[in-house]
N, C-alpha and C positions, 0 to 999 in steps of 0.2 A: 355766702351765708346770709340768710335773710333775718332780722330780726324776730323772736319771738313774742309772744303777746302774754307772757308773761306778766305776774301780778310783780308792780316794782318792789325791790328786796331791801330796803332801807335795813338800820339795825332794828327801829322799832318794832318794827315790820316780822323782821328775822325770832326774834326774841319772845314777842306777842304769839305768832305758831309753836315756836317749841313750847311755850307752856300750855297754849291750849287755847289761850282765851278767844274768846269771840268778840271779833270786832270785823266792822266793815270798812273797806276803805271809799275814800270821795275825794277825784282829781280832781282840778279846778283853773283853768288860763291864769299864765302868771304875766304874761305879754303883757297886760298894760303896766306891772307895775305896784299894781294894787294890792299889795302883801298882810294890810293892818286886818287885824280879826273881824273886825266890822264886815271890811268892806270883801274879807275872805266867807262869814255865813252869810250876805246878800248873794253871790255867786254861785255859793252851794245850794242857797236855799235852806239853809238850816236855820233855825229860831238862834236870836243873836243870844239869850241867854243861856243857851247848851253850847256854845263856843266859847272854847277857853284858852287863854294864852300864856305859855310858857316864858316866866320871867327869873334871870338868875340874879341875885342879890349876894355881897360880899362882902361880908364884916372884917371889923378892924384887924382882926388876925387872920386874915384872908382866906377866912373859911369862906365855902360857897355854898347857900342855901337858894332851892329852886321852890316859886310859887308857881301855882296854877289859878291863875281869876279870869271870870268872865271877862270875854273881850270888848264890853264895854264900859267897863268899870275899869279905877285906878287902885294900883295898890299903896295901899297905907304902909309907909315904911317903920312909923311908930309900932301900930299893931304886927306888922309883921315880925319884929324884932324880939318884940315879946312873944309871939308865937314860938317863934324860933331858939329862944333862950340867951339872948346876946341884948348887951345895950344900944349897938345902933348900927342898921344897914344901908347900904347904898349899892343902887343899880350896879352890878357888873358891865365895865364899858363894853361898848360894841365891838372895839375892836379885839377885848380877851376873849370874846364868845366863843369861836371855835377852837382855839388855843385849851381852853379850859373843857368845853361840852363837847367837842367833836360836830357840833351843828351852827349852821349857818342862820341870820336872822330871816324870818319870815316860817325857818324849817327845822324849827326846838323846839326837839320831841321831849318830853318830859320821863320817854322808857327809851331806854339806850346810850344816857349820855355817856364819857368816856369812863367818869366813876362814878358809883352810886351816891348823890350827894342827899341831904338831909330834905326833904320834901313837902310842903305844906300844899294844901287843895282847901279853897275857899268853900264855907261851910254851906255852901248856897248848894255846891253840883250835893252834895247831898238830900238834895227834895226831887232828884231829878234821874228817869230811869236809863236815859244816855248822854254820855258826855263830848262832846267833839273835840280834840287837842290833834295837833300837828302829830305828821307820821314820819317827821324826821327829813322832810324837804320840801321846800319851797312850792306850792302848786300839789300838794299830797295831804289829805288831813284824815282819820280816821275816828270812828266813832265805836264807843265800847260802854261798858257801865257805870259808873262810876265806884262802886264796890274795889270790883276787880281793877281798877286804875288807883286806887288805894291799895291794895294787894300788890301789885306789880312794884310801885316806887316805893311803899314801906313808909304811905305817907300817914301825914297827921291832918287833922282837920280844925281850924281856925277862922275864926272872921277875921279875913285881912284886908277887906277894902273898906276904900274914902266913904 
């Protein structure tokens, strides 16, 4: 049996066809390494400001809240706390990532994690007619609108970067 050339089936992937939406995907060599958002839209080619990176944050009561900021930008953990409705967050370690999201780093997707968590999208991807975020694995990124990437995760929109 030979492999098929099938489109890869991630959940984001999976989830993004059933409902409909449009998006394109963009593979990209993960061989050397170079997983960081930067250096993932130099690869692709995409303008670094439409690449965006999936970040989970984890308050005191161990709720888990997911940002989405451009990938060359830092998130404000102040600002985003207050977005979020909590007095103060910090990075979810690396090592709860797939424990908690079902995705690995380099390949958090921001539609499909294991449960719908609370979602903030920095208020920038709203000037902008597509957004790039990971499609759920490492080397996979797709590109949709930013509306409908607000529609999908039931997100809010906030200034949350430095």
């Amino acid at each position: 049996m030979g492999k098929s050339n099938k489109t890869v089936k991630t959940n984001a992937v999976r989830i993004l066809e059933r409902e409909g939406i449009d998006f394109t995907l963009i593979a990209y060599d993960i061989s050397d390494d170079l997983i960081d958002g930067v250096s993932v839209a130099e690869k692709t080619g995409q303008a670094v400001e439409t690449v965006y990176k999936t970040l989970v944050t984890k308050a005191a009561d161990k709720s888990l809240y997911v940002f989405l900021i451009p990938v060359a930008l830092e998130l404000d953990l102040k600002k985003a706390a207050k977005a979020a409705g909590v007095k103060k967050l910090d990075m979810l370690p690396l090592k709860d990532l797939t424990k908690e999201t079902g995705y690995i780093r380099g390949g958090c997707s921001p539609v499909g994690m294991k449960r719908d968590f609370p979602t903030i999208i920095d208020e920038s991807a709203t000037s902008l007619n597509k957004i790039v975020v990971s499609a759920g694995k490492p080397g996979l990124q797709m590109t949709l609108c930013p509306t409908d990437l607000v529609a999908m995760t039931q997100a809010k929109v906030f200034d949350v970067c430095k």
